[in-house]
DOMI-599913 format. One line per field, with one value per residue (C-alpha): residue number from 1; residue in one letter; x, y, z. Coordinates in steps of 0.25 Angstrom, whole numbers. Example, Ala and Ser with C-alpha at 12.3 -4.5 7.8 and 13.67 -1.06 7.14 Angstrom:
BEGIN
i = (1|2)
aa = (a|s)
xx = (49|55)
yy = (-18|-4)
zz = (31|29)
% end
This chain:
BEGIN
i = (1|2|3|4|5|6|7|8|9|10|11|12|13|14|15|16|17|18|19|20|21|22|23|24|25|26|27|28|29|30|31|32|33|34|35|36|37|38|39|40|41|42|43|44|45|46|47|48|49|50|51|52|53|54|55|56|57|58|59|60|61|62|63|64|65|66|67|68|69|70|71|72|73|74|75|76|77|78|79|80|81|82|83|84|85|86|87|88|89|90|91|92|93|94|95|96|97|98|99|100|101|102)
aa = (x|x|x|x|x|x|x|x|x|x|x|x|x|x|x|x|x|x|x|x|x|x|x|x|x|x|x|x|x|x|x|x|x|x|x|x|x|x|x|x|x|x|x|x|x|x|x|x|x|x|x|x|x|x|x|x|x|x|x|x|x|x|x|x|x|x|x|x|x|x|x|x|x|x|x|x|x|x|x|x|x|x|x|x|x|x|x|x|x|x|x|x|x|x|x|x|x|x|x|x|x|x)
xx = (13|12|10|7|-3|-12|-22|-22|-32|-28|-38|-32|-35|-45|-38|-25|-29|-20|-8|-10|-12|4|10|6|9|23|23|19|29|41|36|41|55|50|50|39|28|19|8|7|-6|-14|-28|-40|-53|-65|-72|-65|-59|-49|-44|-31|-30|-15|-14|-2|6|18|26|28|24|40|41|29|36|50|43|35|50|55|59|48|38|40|40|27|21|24|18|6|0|-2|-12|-22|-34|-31|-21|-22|-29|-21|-27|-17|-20|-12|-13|-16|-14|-21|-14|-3|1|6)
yy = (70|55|52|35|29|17|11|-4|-12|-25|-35|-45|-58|-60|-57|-50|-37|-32|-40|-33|-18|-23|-27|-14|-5|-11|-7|7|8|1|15|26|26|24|35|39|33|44|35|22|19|7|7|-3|-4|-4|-9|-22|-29|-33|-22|-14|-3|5|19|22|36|37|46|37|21|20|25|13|3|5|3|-9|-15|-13|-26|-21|-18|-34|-38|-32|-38|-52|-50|-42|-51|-64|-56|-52|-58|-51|-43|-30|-19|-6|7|17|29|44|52|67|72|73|72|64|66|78)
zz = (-22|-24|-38|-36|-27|-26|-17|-14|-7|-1|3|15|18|29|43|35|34|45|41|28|34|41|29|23|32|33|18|22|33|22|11|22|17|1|-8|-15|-7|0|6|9|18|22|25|29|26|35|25|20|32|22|13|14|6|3|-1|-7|-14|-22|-28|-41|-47|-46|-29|-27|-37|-29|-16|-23|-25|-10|-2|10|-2|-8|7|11|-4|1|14|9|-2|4|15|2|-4|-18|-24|-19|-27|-31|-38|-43|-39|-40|-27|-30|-18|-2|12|11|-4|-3)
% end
């Protein structure tokens, strides 16, 4: 079971949410292949026109710091930050378990 996770919210720019939900969803498609990772989704909200929110789960803080140190991972960073209002907001989490985690 994954043993790391974290919730981020992004908040877009007006008009870039969409190019936002792209750029990460190529990040989700780039951690297939990356050990450790067990979930990597990308949600909306209905109720903030802007916000983005990630939902990840890892086996470890060393499988997400490796995958923070990949070429895609630096790429998608570059592309990501200029389309945000503010930094994006992490809580740490620790999944216990539920569909998916297993």
């Amino acid at each position: 079971m994954a043993k790391v996770g974290r919730i981020v919210k992004f908040t877009a720019q007006d008009g870039k949410r969409d190019t936002l939900v792209e750029h990460l969803l190529r990040a989700a498609r780039s951690l297939t292949a990356v050990s450790g990772c067990k979930l990597y989704a990308v949600y909306t909200s209905p109720a903030e026109a802007n916000a983005v929110w990630v939902v990840e789960a890892w086996e470890s803080q060393a499988d997400i710091d490796a995958s923070l140190s990949t070429e895609a991972a630096t790429a998608a960073i570059q592309q990501v930050l200029p389309l945000l209002v503010e930094q994006p907001e992490r809580v740490n989490t620790v999944p216990v378990g539920g569909k998916g985690l297993d």
